[in-house]
Biotite code that builds the C-alpha atoms (Angstrom):
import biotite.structure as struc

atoms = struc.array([
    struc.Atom([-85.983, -114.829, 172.203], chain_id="A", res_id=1, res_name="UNK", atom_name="CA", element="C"),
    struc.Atom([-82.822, -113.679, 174.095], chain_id="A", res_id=2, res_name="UNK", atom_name="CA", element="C"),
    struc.Atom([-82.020, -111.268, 171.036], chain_id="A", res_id=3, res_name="UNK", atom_name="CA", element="C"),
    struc.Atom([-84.976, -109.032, 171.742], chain_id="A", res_id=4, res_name="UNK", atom_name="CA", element="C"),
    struc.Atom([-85.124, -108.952, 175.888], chain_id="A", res_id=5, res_name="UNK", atom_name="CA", element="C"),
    struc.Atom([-84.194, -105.710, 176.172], chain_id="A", res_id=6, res_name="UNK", atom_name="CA", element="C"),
    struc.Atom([-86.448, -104.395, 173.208], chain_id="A", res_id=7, res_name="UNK", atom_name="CA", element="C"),
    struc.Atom([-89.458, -105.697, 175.659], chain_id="A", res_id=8, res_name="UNK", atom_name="CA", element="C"),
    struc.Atom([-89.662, -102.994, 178.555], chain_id="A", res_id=9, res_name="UNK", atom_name="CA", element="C"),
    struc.Atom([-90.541, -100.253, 175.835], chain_id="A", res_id=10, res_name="UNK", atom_name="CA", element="C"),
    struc.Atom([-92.489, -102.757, 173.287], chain_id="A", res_id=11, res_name="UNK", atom_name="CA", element="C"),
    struc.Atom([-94.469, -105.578, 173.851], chain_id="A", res_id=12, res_name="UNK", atom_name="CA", element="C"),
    struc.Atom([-94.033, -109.315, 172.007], chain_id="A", res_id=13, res_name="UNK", atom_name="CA", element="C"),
    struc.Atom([-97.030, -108.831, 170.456], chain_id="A", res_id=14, res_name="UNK", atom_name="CA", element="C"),
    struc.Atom([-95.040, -105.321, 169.127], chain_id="A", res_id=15, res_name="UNK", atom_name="CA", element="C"),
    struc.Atom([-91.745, -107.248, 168.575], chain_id="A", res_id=16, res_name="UNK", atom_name="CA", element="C"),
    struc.Atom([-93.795, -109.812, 165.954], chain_id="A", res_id=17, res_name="UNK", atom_name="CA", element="C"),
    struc.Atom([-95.565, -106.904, 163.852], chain_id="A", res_id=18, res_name="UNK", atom_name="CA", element="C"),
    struc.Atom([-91.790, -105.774, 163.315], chain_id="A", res_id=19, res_name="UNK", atom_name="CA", element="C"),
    struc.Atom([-90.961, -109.100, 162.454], chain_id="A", res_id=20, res_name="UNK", atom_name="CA", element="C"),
    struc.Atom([-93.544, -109.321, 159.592], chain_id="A", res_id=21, res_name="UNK", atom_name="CA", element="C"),
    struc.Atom([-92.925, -105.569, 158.308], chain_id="A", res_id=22, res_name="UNK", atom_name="CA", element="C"),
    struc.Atom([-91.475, -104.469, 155.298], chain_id="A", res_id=23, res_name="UNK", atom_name="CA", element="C"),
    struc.Atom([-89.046, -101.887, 154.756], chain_id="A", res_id=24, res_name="UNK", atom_name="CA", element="C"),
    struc.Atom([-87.397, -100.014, 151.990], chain_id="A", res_id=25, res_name="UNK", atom_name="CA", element="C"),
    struc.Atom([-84.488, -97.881, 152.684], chain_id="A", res_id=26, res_name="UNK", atom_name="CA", element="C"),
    struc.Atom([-82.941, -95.540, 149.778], chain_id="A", res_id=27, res_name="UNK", atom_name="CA", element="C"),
    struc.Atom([-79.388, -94.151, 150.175], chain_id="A", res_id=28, res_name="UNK", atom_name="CA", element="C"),
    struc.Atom([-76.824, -96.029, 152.246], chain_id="A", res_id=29, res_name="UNK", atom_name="CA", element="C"),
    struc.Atom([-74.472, -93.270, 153.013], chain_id="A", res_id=30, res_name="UNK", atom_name="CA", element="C"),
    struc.Atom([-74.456, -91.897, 156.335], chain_id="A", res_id=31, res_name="UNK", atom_name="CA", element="C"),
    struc.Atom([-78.456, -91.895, 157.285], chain_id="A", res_id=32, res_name="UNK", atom_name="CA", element="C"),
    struc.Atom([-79.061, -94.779, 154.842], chain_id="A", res_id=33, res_name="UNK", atom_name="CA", element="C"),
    struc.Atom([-75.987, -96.911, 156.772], chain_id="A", res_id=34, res_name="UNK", atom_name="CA", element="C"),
    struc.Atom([-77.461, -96.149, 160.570], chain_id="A", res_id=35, res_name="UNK", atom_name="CA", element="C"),
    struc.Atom([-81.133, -96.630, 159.778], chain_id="A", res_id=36, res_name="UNK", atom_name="CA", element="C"),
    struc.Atom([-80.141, -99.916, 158.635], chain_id="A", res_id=37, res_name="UNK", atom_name="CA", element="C"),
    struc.Atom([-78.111, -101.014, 161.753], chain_id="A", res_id=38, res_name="UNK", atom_name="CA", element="C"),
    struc.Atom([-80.998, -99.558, 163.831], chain_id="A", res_id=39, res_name="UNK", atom_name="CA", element="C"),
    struc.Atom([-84.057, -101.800, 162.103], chain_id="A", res_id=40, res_name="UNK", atom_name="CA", element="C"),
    struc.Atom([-82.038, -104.598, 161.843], chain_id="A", res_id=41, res_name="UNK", atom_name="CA", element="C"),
    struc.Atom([-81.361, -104.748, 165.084], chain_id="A", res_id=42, res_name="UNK", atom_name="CA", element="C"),
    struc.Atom([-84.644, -103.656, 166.493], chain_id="A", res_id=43, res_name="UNK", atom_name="CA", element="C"),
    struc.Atom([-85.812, -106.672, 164.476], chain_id="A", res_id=44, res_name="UNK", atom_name="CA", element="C"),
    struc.Atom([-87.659, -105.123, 161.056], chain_id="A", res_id=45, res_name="UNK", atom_name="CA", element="C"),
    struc.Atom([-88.607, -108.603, 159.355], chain_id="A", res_id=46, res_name="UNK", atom_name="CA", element="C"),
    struc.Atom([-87.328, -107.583, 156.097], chain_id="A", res_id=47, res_name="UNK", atom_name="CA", element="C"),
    struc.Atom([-85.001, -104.922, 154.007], chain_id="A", res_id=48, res_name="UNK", atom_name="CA", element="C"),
    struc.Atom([-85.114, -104.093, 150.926], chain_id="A", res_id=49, res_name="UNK", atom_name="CA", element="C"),
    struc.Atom([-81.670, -101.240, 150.134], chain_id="A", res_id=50, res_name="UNK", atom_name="CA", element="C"),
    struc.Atom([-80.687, -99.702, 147.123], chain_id="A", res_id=51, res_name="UNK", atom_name="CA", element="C"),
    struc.Atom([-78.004, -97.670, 146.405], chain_id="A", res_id=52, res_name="UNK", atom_name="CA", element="C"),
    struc.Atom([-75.972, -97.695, 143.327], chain_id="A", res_id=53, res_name="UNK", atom_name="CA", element="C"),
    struc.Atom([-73.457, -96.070, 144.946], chain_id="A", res_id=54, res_name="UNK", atom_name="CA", element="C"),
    struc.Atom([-69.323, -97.179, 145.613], chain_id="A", res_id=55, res_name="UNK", atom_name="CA", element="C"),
    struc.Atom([-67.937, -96.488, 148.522], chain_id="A", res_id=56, res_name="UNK", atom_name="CA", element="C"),
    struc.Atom([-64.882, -94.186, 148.748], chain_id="A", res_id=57, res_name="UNK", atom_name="CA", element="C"),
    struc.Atom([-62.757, -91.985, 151.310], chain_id="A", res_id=58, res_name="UNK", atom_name="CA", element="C"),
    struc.Atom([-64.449, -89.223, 151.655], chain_id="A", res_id=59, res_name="UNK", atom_name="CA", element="C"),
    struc.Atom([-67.517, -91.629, 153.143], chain_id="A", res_id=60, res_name="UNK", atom_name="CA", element="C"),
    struc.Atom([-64.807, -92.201, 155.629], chain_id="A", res_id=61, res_name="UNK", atom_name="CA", element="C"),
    struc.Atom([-65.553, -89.641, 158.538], chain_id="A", res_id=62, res_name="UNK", atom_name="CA", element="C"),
    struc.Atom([-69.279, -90.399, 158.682], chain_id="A", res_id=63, res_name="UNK", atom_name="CA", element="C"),
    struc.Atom([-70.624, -93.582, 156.884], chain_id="A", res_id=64, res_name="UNK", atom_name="CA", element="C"),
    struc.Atom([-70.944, -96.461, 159.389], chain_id="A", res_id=65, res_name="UNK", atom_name="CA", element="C"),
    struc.Atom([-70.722, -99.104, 156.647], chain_id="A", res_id=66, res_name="UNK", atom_name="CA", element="C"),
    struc.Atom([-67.676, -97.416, 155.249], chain_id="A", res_id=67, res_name="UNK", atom_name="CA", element="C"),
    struc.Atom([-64.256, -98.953, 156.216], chain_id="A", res_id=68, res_name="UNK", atom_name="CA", element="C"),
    struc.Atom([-60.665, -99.085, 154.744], chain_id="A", res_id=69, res_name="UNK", atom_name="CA", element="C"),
    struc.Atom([-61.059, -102.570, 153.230], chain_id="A", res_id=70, res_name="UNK", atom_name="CA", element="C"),
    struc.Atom([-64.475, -101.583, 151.185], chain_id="A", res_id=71, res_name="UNK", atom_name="CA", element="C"),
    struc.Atom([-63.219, -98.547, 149.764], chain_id="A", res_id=72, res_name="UNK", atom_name="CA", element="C"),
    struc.Atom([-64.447, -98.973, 145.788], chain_id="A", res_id=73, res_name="UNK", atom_name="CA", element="C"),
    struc.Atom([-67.032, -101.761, 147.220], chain_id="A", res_id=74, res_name="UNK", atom_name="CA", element="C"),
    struc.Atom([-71.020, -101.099, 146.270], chain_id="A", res_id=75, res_name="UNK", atom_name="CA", element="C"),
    struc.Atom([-72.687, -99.943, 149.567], chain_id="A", res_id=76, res_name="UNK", atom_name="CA", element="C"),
    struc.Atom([-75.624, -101.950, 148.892], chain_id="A", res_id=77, res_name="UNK", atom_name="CA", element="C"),
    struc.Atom([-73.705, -105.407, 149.355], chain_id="A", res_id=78, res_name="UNK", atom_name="CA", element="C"),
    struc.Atom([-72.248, -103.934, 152.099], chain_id="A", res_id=79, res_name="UNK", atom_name="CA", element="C"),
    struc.Atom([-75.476, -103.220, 153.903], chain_id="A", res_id=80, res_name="UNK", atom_name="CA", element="C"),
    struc.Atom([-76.809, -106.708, 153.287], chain_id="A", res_id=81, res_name="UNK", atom_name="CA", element="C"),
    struc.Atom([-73.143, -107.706, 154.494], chain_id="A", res_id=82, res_name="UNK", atom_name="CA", element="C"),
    struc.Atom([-73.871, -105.671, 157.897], chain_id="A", res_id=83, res_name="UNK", atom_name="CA", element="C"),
    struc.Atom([-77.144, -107.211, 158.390], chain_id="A", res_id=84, res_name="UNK", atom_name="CA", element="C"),
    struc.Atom([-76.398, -109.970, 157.694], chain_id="A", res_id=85, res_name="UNK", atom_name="CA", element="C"),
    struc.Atom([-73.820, -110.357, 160.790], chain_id="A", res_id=86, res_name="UNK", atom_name="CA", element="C"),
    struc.Atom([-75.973, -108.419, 163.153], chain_id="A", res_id=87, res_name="UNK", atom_name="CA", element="C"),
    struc.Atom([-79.558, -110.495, 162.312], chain_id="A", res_id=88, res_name="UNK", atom_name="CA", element="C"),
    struc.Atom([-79.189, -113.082, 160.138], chain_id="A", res_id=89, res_name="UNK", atom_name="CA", element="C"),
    struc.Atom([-83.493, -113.972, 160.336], chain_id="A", res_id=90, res_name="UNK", atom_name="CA", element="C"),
    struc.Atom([-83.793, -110.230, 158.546], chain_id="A", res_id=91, res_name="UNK", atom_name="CA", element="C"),
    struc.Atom([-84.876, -111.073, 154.998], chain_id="A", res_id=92, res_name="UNK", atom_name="CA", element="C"),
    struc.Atom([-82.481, -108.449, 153.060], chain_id="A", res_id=93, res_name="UNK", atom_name="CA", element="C"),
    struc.Atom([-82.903, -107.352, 148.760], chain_id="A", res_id=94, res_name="UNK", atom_name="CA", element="C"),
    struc.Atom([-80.071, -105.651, 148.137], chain_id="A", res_id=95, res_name="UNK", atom_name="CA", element="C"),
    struc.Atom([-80.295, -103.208, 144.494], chain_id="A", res_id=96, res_name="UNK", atom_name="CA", element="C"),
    struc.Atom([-76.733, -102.178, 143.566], chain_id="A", res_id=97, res_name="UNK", atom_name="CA", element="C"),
    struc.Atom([-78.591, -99.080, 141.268], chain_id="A", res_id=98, res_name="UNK", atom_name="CA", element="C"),
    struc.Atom([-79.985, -95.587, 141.573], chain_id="A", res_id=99, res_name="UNK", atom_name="CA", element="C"),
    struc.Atom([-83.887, -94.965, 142.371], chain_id="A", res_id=100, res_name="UNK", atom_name="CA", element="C"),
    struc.Atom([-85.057, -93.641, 138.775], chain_id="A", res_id=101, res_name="UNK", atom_name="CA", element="C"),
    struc.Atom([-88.416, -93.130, 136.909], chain_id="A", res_id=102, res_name="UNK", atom_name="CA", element="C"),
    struc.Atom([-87.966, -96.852, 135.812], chain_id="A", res_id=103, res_name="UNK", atom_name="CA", element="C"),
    struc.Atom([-87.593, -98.389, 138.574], chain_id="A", res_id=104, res_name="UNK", atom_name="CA", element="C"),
    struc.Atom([-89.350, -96.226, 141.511], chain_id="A", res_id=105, res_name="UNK", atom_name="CA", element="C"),
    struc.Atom([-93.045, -97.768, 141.385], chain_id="A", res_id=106, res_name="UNK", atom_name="CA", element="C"),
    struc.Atom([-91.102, -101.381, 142.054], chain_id="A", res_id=107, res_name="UNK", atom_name="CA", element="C"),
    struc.Atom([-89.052, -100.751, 144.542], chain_id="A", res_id=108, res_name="UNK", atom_name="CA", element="C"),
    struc.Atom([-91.839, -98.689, 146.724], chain_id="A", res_id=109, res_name="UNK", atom_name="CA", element="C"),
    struc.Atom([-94.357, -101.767, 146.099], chain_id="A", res_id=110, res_name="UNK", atom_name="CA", element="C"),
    struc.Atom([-94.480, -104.068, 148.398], chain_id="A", res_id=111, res_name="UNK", atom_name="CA", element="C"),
    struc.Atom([-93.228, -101.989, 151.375], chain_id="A", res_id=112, res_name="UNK", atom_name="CA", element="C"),
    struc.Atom([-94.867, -100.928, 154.439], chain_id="A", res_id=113, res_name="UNK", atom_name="CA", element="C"),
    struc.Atom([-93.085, -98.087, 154.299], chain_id="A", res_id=114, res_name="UNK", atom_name="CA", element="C"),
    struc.Atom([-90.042, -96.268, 152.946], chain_id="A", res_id=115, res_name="UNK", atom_name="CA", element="C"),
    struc.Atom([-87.511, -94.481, 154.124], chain_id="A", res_id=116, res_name="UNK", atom_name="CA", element="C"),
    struc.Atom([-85.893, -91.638, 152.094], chain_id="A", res_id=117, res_name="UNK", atom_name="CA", element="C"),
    struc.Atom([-81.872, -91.335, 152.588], chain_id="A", res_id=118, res_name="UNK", atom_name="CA", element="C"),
    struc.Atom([-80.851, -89.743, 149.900], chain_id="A", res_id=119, res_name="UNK", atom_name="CA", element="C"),
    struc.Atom([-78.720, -86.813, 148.649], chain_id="A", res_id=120, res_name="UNK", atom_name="CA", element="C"),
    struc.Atom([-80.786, -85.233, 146.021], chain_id="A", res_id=121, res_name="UNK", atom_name="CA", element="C"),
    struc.Atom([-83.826, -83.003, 146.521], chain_id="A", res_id=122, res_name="UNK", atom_name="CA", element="C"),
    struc.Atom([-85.210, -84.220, 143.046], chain_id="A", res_id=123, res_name="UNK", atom_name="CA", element="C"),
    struc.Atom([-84.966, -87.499, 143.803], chain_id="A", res_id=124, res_name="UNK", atom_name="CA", element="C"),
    struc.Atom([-86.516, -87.244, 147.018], chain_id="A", res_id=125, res_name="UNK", atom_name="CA", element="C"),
    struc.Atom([-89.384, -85.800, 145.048], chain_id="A", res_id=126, res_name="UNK", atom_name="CA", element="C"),
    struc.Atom([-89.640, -89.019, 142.433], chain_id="A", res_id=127, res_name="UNK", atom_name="CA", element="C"),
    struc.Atom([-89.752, -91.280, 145.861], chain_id="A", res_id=128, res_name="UNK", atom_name="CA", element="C"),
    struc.Atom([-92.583, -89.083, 146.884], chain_id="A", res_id=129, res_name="UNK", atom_name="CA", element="C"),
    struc.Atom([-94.552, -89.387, 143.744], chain_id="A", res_id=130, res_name="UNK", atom_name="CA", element="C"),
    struc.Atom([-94.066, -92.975, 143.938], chain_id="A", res_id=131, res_name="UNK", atom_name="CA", element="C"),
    struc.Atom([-94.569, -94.094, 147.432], chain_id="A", res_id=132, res_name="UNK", atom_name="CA", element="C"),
    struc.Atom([-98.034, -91.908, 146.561], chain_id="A", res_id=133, res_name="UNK", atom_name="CA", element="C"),
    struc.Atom([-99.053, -93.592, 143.988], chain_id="A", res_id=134, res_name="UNK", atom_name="CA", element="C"),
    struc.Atom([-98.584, -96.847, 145.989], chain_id="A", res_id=135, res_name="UNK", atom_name="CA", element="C"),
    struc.Atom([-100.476, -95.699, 149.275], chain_id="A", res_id=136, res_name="UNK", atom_name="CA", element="C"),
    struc.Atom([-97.093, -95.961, 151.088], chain_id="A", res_id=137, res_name="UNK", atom_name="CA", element="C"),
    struc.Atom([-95.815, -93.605, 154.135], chain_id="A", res_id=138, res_name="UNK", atom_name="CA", element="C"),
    struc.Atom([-92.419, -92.151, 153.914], chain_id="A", res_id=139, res_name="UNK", atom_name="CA", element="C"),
    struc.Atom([-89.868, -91.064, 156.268], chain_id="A", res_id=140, res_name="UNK", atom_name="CA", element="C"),
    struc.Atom([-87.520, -88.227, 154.950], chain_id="A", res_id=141, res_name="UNK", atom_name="CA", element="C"),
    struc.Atom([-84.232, -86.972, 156.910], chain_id="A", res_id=142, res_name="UNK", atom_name="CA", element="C"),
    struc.Atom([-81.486, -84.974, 154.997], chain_id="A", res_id=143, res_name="UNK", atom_name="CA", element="C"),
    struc.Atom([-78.458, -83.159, 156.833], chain_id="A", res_id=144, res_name="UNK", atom_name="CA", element="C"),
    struc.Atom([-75.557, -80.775, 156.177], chain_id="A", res_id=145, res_name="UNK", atom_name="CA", element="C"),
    struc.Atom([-73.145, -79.843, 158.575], chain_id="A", res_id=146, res_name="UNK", atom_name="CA", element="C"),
    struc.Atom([-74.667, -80.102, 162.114], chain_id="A", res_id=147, res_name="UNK", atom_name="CA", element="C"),
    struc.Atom([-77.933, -79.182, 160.758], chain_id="A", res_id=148, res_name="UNK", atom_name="CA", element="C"),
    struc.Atom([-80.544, -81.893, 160.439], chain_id="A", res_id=149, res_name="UNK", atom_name="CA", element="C"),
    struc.Atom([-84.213, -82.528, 159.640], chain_id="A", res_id=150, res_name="UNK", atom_name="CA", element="C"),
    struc.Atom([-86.519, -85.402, 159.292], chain_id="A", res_id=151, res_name="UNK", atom_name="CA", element="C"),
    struc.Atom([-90.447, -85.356, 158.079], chain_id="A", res_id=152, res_name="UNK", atom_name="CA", element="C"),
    struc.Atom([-93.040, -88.351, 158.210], chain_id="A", res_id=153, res_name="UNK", atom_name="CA", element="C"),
    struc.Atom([-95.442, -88.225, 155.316], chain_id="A", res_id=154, res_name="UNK", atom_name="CA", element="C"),
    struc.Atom([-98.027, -90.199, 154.284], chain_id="A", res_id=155, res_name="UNK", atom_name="CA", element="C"),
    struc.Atom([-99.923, -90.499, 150.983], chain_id="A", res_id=156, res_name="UNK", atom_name="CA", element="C"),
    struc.Atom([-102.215, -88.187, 151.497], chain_id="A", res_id=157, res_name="UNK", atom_name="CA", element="C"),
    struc.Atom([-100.383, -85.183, 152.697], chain_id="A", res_id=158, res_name="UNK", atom_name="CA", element="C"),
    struc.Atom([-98.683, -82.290, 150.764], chain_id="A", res_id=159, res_name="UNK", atom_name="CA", element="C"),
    struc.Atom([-95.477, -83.598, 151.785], chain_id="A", res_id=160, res_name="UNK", atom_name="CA", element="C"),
    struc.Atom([-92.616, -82.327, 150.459], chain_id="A", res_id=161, res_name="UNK", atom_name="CA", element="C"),
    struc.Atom([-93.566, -79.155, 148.813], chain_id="A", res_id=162, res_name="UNK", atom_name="CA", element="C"),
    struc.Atom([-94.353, -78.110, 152.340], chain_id="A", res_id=163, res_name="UNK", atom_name="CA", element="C"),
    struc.Atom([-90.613, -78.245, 152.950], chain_id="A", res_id=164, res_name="UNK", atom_name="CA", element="C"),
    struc.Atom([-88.553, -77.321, 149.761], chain_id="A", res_id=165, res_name="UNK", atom_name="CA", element="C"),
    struc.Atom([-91.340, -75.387, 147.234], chain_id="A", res_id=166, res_name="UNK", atom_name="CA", element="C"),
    struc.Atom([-92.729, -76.588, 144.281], chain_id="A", res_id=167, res_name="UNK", atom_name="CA", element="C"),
    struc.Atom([-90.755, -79.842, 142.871], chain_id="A", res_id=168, res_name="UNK", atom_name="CA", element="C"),
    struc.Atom([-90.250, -77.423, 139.487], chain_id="A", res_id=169, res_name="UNK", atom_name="CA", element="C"),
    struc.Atom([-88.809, -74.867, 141.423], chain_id="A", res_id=170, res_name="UNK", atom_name="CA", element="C"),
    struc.Atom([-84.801, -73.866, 140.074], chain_id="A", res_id=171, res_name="UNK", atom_name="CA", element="C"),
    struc.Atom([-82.663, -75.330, 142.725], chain_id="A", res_id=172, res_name="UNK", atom_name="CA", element="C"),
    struc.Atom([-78.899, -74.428, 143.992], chain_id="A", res_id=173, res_name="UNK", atom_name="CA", element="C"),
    struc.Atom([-76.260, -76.801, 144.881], chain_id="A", res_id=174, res_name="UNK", atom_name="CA", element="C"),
    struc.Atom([-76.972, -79.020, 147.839], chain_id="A", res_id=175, res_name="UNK", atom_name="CA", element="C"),
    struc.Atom([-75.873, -76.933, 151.211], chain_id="A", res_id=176, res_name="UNK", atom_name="CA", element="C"),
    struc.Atom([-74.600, -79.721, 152.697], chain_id="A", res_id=177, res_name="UNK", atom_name="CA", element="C"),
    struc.Atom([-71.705, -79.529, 149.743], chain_id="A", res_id=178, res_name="UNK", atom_name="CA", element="C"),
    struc.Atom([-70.795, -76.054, 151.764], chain_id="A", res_id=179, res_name="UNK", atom_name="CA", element="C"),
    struc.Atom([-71.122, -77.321, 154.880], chain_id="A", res_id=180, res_name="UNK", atom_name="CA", element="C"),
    struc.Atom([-70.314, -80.802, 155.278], chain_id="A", res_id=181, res_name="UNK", atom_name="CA", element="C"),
    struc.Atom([-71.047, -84.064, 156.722], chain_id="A", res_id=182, res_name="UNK", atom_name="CA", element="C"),
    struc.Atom([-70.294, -84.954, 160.177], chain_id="A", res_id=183, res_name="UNK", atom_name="CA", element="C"),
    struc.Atom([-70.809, -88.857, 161.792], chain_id="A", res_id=184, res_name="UNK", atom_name="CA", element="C"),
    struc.Atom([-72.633, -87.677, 164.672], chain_id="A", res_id=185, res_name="UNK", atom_name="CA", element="C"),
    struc.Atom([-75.183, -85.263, 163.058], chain_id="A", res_id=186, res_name="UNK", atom_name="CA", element="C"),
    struc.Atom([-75.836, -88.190, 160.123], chain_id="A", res_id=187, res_name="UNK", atom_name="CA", element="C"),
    struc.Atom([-76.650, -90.769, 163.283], chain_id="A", res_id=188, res_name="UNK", atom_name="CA", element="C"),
    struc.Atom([-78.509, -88.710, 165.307], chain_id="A", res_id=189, res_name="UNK", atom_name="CA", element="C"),
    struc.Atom([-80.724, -87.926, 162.062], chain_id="A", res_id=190, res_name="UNK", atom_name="CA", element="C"),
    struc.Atom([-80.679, -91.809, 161.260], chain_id="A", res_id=191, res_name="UNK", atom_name="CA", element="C"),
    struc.Atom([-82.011, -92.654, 165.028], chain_id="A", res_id=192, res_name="UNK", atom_name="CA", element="C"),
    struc.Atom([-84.601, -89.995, 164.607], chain_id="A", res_id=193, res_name="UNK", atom_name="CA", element="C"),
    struc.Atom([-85.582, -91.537, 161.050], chain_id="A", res_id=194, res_name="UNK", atom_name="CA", element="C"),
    struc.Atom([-85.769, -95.128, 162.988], chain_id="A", res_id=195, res_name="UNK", atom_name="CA", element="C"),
    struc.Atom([-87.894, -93.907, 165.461], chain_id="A", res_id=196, res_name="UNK", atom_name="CA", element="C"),
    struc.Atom([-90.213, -92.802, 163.388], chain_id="A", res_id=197, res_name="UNK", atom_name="CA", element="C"),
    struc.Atom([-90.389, -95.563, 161.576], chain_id="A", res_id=198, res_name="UNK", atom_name="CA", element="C"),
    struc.Atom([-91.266, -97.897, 164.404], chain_id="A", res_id=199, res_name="UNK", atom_name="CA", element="C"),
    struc.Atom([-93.909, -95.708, 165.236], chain_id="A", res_id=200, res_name="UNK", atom_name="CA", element="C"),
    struc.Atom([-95.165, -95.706, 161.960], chain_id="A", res_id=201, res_name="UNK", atom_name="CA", element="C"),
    struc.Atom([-95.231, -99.913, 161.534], chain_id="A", res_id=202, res_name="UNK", atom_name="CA", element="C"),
    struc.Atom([-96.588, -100.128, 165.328], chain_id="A", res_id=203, res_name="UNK", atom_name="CA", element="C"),
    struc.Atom([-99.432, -97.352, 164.906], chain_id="A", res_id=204, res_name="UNK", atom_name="CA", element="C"),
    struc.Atom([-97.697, -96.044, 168.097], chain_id="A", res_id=205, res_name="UNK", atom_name="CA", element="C"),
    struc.Atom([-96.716, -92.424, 169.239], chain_id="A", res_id=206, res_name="UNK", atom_name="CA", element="C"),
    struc.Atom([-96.248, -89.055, 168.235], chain_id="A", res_id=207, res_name="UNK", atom_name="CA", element="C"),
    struc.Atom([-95.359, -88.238, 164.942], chain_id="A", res_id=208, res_name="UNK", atom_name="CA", element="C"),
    struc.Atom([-93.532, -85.952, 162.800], chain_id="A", res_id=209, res_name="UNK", atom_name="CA", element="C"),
    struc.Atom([-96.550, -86.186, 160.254], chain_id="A", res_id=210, res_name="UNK", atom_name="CA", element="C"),
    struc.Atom([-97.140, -82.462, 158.717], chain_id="A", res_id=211, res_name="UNK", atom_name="CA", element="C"),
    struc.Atom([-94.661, -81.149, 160.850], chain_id="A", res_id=212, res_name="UNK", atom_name="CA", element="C"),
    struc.Atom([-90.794, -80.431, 160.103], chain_id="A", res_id=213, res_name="UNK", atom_name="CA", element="C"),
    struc.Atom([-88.118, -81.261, 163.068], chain_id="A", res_id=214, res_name="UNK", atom_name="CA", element="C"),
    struc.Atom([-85.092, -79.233, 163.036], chain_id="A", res_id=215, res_name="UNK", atom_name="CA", element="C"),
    struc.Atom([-81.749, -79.577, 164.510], chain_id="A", res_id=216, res_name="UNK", atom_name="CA", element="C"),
    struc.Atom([-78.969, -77.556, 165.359], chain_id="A", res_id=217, res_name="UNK", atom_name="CA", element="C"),
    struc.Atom([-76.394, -79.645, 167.281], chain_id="A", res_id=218, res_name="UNK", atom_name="CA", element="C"),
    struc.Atom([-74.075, -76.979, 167.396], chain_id="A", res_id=219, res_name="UNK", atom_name="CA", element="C"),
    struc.Atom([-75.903, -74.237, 169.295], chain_id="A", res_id=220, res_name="UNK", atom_name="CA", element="C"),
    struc.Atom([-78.050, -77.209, 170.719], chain_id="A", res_id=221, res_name="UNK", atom_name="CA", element="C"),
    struc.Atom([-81.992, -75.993, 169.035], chain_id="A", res_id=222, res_name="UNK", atom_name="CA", element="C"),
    struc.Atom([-84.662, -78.624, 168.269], chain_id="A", res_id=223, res_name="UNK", atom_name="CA", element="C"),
    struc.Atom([-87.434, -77.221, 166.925], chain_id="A", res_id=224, res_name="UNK", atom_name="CA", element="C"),
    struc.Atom([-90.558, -78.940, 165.541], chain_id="A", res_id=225, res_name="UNK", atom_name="CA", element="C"),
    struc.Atom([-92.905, -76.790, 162.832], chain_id="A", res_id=226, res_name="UNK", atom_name="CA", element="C"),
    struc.Atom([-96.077, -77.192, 161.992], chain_id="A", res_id=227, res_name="UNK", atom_name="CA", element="C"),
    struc.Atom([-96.499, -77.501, 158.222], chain_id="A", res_id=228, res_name="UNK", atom_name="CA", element="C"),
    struc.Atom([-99.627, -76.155, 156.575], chain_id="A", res_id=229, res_name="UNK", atom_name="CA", element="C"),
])
């Protein structure tokens, strides 16, 4: 297929179809969520499954790549199936216009092949964990503030996210990206990071960022990669 010629120097067809047939979850559709959608659907991720419960409004403005003008006070989930929709239309898309929560976490994390954590919230990153756990199901996690960003790979059996923000009961300040910000380019460069490893993670391909924490500095222009233990 035309679509995919230039995916097939750096993966093969045989490649190109396991994407087709994957499943995805992606939670959050603000400025990772929005770019790790774009990214899979066009790379050709078989199906999507996006929740967010969120509206948009004009502060998502300077970073969010589903937010325009004419969807200000429109749910981001519809406008992620919206965005897919026009870029793949053969992408099987469930849109959830609600907010990942103790009732609904163990369905949403069910049938996927893997998840992929974009939210804002450290304790609900922790619920996804416990859930994508408990359903034997790998899960990509990127947050950002500022120029400042970070992704982690974990799978079921790994300590996870304690390894990166303490015990889930541990008393927790206000969100530093609140202080710092959100800029567009920082939220896609984590997003493209987050899509990479989640091709590598559906293909069984690569190096990844499993037990180990990347972070970025775009402004003084650091990567560094530690080893979690």
């Amino acid at each position: 297929m035309d679509r995919y010629c230039r995916n097939h120097n750096s993966l093969t067809r045989e490649e190109q179809t396991l994407l087709a047939g994957s499943r995805v979850s992606i939670i959050g559709l603000g400025g990772l969520g929005g770019g790790v959608v774009e990214m899979l659907a066009r790379i050709g991720v078989g199906s999507l499954f996006l929740i967010d419960g969120d509206r948009f409004d004009t502060t998502n403005l300077n970073r969010q790549i589903l937010s325009t003008e004419a969807l200000v006070g429109h749910p981001k989930a519809e406008a992620a199936k919206a965005r897919v929709m026009a870029v793949n239309s053969s992408v099987r898309v469930t849109a959830c216009d609600g907010f990942l929560d103790d009732g609904n976490a163990d369905a949403i994390v069910d049938d996927a092949d893997l998840v992929i954590d974009c939210l804002d919230s450290v304790d609900t990153r922790f619920l996804l964990e416990d859930a994508c756990k408990r359903a034997g199901v790998p899960l990509i996690s990127g947050a950002i503030a500022g120029t400042l960003g970070q992704v982690i790979t974990i799978f079921p059996e790994d300590p996870g996210l304690a390894l990166v923000y303490g015990e889930r009961t541990a008393k927790r300040a206000a969100g530093v990206e609140n202080e710092m910000g959100n800029l567009s380019y920082c939220a896609l460069f984590v997003a493209a990071l987050q899509a990479s490893e989640a091709v590598k993670v559906l293909l069984n391909r690569g190096e990844l960022l499993r037990n180990k924490l990347l972070i970025a500095d775009l402004m003084a222009l650091s990567f560094d990669i530690v080893e979690l233990t």
